[in-house]
N, C-alpha and C positions, 0 to 999 in steps of 0.2 A: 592474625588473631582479631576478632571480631569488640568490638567497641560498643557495648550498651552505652546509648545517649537517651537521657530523661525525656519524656515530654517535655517538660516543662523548659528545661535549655533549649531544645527546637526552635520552642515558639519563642523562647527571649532571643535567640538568633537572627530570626524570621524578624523580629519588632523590631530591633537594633538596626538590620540591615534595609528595609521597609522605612524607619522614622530617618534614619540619615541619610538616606534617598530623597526622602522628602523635604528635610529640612533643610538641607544647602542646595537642594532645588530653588525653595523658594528664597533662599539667600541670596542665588545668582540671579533669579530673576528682580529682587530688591535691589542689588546690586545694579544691576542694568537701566532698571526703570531710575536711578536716582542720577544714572549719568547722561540718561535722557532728559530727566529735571535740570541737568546741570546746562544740559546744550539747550535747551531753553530757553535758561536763563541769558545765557550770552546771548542771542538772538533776541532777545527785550533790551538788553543791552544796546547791541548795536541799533534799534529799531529808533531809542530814545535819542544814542548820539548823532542818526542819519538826520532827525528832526532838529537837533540844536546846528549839525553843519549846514543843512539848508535854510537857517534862518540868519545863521552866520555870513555866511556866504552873497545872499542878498542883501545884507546890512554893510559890507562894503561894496565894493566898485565893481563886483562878481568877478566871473572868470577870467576875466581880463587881466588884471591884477596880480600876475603871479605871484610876485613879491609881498604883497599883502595878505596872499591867499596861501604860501606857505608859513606865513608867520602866525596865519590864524590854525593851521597845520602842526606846526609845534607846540603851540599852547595845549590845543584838544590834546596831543598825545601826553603833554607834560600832566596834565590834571586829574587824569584815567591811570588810577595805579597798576591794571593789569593790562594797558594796552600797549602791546610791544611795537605795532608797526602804524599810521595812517595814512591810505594815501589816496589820490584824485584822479581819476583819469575820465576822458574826455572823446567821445566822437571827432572823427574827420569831417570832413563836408560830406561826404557820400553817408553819414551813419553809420560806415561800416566798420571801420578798425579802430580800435581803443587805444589812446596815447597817457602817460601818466606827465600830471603837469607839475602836480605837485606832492612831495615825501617825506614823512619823516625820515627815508631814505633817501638819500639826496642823490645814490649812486640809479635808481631808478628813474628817475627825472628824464622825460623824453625817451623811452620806451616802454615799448607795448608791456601790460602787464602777463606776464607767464604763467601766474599762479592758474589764471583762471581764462587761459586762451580759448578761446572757442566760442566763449559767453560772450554773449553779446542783448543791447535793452534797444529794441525799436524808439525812433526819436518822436513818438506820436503819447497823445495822452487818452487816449484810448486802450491802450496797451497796460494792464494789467500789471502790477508792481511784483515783481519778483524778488526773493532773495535767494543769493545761494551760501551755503555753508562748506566750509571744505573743514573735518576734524582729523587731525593729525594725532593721535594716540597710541599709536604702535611703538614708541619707544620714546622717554625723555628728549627736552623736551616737552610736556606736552603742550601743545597750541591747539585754537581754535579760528581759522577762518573767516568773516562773515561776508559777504559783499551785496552792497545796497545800489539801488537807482542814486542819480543824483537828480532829483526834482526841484524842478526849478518853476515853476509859475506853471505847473501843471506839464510839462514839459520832461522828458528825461534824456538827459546831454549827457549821463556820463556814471561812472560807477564812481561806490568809496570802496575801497577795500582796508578792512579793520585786521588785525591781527591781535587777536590775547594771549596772553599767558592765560594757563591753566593748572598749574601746581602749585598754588593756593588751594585752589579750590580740590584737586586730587589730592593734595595732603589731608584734607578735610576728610575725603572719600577715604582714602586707606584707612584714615583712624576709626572711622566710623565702621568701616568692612571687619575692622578685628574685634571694634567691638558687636559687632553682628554675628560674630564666629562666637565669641565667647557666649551670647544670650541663645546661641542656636545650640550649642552643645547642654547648655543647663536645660535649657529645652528637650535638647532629646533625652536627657536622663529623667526628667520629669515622668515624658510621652512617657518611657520605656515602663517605668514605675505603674504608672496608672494602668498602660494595656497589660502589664501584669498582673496585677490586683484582678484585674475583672476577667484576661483569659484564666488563671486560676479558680477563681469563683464560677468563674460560668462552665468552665469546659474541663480543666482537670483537676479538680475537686469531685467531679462529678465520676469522673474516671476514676479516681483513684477508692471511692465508695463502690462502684463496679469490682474492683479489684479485690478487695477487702473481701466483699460478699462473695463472689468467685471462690476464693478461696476458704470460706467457711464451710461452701456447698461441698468444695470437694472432699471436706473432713467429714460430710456427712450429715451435717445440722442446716437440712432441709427446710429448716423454717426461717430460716434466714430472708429477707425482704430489704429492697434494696429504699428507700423515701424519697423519691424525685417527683415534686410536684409541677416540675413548671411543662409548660404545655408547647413543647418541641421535641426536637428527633430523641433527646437524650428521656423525656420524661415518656415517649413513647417505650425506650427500649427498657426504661423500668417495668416497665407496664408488661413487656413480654417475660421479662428473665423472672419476675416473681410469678405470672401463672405457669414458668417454665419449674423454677422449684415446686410447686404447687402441682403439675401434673407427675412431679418424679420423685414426689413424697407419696402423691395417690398410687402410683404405678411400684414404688418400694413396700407401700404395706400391703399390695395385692400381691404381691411375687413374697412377699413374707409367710403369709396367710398360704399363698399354693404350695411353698416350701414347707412348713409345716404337714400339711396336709399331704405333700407327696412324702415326709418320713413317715408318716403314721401308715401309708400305704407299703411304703417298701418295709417297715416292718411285721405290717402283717402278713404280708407275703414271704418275709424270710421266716417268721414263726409258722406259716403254712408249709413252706417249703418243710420244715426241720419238720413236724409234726406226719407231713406228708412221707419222710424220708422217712423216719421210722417205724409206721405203718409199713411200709414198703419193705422197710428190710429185714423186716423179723421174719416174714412168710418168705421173705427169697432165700433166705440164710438155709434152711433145710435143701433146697435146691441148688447150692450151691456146692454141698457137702458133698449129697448125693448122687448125682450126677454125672460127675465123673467116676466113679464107682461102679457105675450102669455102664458107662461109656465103654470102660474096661471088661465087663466080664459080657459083654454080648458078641456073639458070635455073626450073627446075620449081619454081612456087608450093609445092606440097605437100610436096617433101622440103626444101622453104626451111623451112617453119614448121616442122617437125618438126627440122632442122638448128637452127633457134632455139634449142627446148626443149632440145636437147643442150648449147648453149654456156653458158645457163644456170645451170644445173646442174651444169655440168663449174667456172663462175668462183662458185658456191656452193661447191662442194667446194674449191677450192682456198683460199677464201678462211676457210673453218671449217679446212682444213689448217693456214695459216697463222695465224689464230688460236687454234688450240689449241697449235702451237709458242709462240707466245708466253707465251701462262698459263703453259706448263712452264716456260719460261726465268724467269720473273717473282717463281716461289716457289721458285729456286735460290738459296740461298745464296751462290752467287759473285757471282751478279751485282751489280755495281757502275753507280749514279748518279752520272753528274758534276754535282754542284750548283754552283748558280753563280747570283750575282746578275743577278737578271731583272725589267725592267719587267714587268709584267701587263701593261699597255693594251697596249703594242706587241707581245705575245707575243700576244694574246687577236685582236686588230686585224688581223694577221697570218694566224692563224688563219682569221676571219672572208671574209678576205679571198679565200685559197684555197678556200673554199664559195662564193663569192658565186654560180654559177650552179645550184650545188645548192640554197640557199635562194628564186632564182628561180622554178625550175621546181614549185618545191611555194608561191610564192607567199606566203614566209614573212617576217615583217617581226620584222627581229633590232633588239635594241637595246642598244646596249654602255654600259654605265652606270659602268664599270668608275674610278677616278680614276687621273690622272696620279702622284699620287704614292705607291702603292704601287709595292712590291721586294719579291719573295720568292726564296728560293732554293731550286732547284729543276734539276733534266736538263731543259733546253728540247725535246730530241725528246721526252723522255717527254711535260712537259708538255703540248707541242700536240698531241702523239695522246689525252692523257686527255683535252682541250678537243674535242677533234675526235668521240671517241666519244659525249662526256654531250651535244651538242649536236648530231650525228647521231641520236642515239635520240629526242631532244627533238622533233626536227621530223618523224619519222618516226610519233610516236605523237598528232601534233597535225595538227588538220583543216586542207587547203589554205583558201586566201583567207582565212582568217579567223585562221593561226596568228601568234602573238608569242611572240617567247622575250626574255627580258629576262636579261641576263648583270650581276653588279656584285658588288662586293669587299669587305665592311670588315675595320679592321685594328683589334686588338684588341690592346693591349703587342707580345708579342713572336712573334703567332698571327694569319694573314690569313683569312677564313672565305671564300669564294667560292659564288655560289649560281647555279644557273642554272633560270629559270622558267620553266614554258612555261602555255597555257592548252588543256593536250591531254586525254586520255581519263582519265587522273586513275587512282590505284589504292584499291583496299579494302585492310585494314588487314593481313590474310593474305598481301596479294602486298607489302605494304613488307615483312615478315618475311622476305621470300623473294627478294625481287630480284635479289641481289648472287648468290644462287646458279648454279653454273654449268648453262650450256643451261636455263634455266626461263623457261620461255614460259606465264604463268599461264590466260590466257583464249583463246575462238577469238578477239580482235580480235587477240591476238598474234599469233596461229598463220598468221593472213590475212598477216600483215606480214612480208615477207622478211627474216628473224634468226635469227642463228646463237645467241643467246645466251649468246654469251658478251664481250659489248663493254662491259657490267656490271663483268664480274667481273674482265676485264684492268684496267677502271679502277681499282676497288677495290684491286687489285693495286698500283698504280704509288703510289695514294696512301698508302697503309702503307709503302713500300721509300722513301717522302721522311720517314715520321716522323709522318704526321698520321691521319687517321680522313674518313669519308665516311657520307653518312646521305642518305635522301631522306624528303619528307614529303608528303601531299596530303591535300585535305579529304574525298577521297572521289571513285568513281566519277564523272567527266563533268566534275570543278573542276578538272582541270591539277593538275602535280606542280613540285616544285623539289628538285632537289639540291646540294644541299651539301659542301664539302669543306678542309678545311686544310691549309693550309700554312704554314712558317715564314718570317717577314719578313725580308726584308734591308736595304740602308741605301740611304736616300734620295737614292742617286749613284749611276749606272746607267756610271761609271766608275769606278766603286771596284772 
């Protein structure tokens, strides 16, 4: 199942997932930089205490002095609240390996120091003052390292190696980091608040006026305009969708206007048509009488079959006379259907019945599949002439001895569909487009078959003047065709 999400949560998603990205970004990096302030600070630290031990240091009896020199060793550590460790160490005669002389660790005293083995300060004063830091922070704990030259009269004999505590100073950090958390979270709700504010104003405010107007056009009210003045993509696409209502309100009252003018046309042509048909069939009507009467009593084989082709021809004409009156009458607006509850089977059965020698002679084997308990309602005359034409055409376009038409109904709520099948000459996909049209006779197989073509389109006629629609289908040249057609149900009492 598919889940509509807003715009507008999107982008509050989008903002949410974007500002808190960003904001304990810059947290961590606050975070870093102030532990970098902090190492720092310890290295000014020790910078200041290396200056108070080399003045110490000088002010007694110097290195020599062990005894004196670690008692000045314990003081420095006793006075420095955070410094855990102090100690001295000293060049060999070669400069090379570093000895510790004196500690606040007393268990270091006369060996090398370890912390920082490797390191080592050339005994020259030319040489460049170095310090190193060693930060211990991966687990409580924490310490800070620092180790300095021991300068002596421009001289360096030897390192200090200082040791701090640092959880003072990280109890400071933590508390400061939570509350960094907590100004970073008010923070992002702020952010979130405001890029809302302004993506709403700027971009789905503007969408949702799009939408609004959209859907006014589609109710029809064309003059709809969308007001986006600002001068971007959004105030462009105002700019198209109101000359796009604008060209589809000019292009609705010209299709209004041709519409008009196409019924005033096809009226006049069916008033033509009707006026033309009865001209026509006043002066054929004596010839239609007559005719066969002539036909009858002449003797001469020759002017017999040529009398034939006359009567023909003359009950062709009359009978395209009289269906072309009809189509006229059909797409008049006055005319009126009397509908009325009607079994199918016995309307259909009926029907059937009054063909039987027409399906004879073409050797046709009908099947009425239709059930007893459909009711539609419907004009029964109409009705049987539209049963009478789809199933006239049906056995006309279907091969003798071999044709079946299969007639049946289903009902569907409050909508009956009716089909009627044959297994005739079948159509291609060009003449279902075109069937219903009037007089269209698509192929010579039609042209061979005596049709006025128009028995189609009177049907199509009758079924639209009850309410319903008509469609034919086929799989193609030579599979037979089926049409189809609705009508409205009526009640399962053929006395009601």
């Amino acid at each position: 199942m598919k889940i509509n999400i807003s715009l507008s949560l999107k982008i509050t998603l989008i903002v949410i997932v974007v500002s808190a990205a960003l904001i304990f970004s810059i947290a961590y990096i606050n975070i870093g930089w102030q532990r970098g302030f902090f190492k720092d600070d310890y290295r000014e630290r020790a910078y200041s205490l290396q200056k108070t031990l080399d003045a110490g240091i000088e002010s007694i009896d110097g290195l020599n002095n062990t005894e004196q020199l670690q008692i000045f060793i314990e003081e420095a550590n006793n006075t420095n609240f955070d410094l855990l460790k102090l100690s001295i160490s000293l060049f060999d005669e070669d400069d090379k390996e570093l000895t510790v002389v004196a500690s606040s660790d007393l268990d270091e005293i006369g060996h090398p120091p370890s912390v920082y083995s490797g390191i080592s300060y050339e005994n020259s004063t030319k040489k460049e003052e170095v310090d190193v830091i060693i930060l211990q922070e991966q687990e409580k704990p924490y310490t800070i390292t620092v180790i300095r030259p021991v300068n002596l009269s421009g001289q360096i004999v030897g390192t200090y190696e200082m040791l701090f505590s640092m959880e003072r100073t990280y109890s400071i950090l933590d508390a400061h980091s939570s509350y960094l958390v907590f100004i970073s979270i008010i923070s992002l709700f702020v952010l979130i608040l405001i890029f809302l504010f302004l993506l709403r104003w700027v971009i789905v405010k503007p969408i949702i006026t799009f939408r609004d107007a959209a859907k006014l056009v589609a109710k029809g009210k064309l003059n709809t305009e969308v007001n986006i003045s600002s001068r971007d993509e959004l105030g462009d696409l105002a700019s198209a969708f109101n000359q796009m209502t604008h060209d589809l309100k000019t292009s609705r009252d010209k299709i209004r206007r041709y519409s008009k003018t196409l019924e005033n046309l096809l009226k006049q042509k069916d008033e033509f048509i009707g006026q033309l048909g009865h001209d026509l069939k006043n002066p054929l009507q004596p010839l239609v009488g007559l005719l066969p009467i002539i036909y009858e009593q002449e003797k001469d084989t020759k002017i017999k079959e040529h009398l034939s082709i006359i009567v023909n021809n003359v009950e062709y004409m009359r009978d395209l006379i009289f269906k072309t009156l009809e189509l006229a009458r059909l797409r008049s607006s006055d005319i009126k259907f009397d509908l009325k509850n009607i079994n199918l089977l016995d309307l259909v059965s009926s029907v059937l019945e009054k063909q039987k020698m027409f399906f004879e002679e073409h050797n046709i084997t009908i099947k009425n599949l239709v059930k007893e308990e459909i009711f539609v309602m419907a004009d029964k005359l109409r009705l049987e002439e539209l049963f009478h034409n789809l199933i006239t055409n049906a056995v006309k376009y279907t091969p003798k001895d071999k044709g079946i038409i299969s007639i049946d109904a289903k009902k569907e709520k409050d909508i009956v569909t009716v089909s009627i099948k044959d297994n005739g000459v079948g159509m291609a996909k060009e003449q279902l487009d075109r069937i219903f049209d009037e007089f269209y006779m698509a192929d010579e197989s039609r042209r061979r078959i005596d049709s006025s073509g128009l028995g189609l389109p009177i049907s199509k006629r009758i079924v639209e003047k009850h309410g319903g629609k008509i469609w034919v289908e086929s799989p193609g040249p030579g599979k037979g065709s089926t049409f189809f057609f609705t009508l409205k149900t009526g009640k399962a009492n053929k006395d009601l």
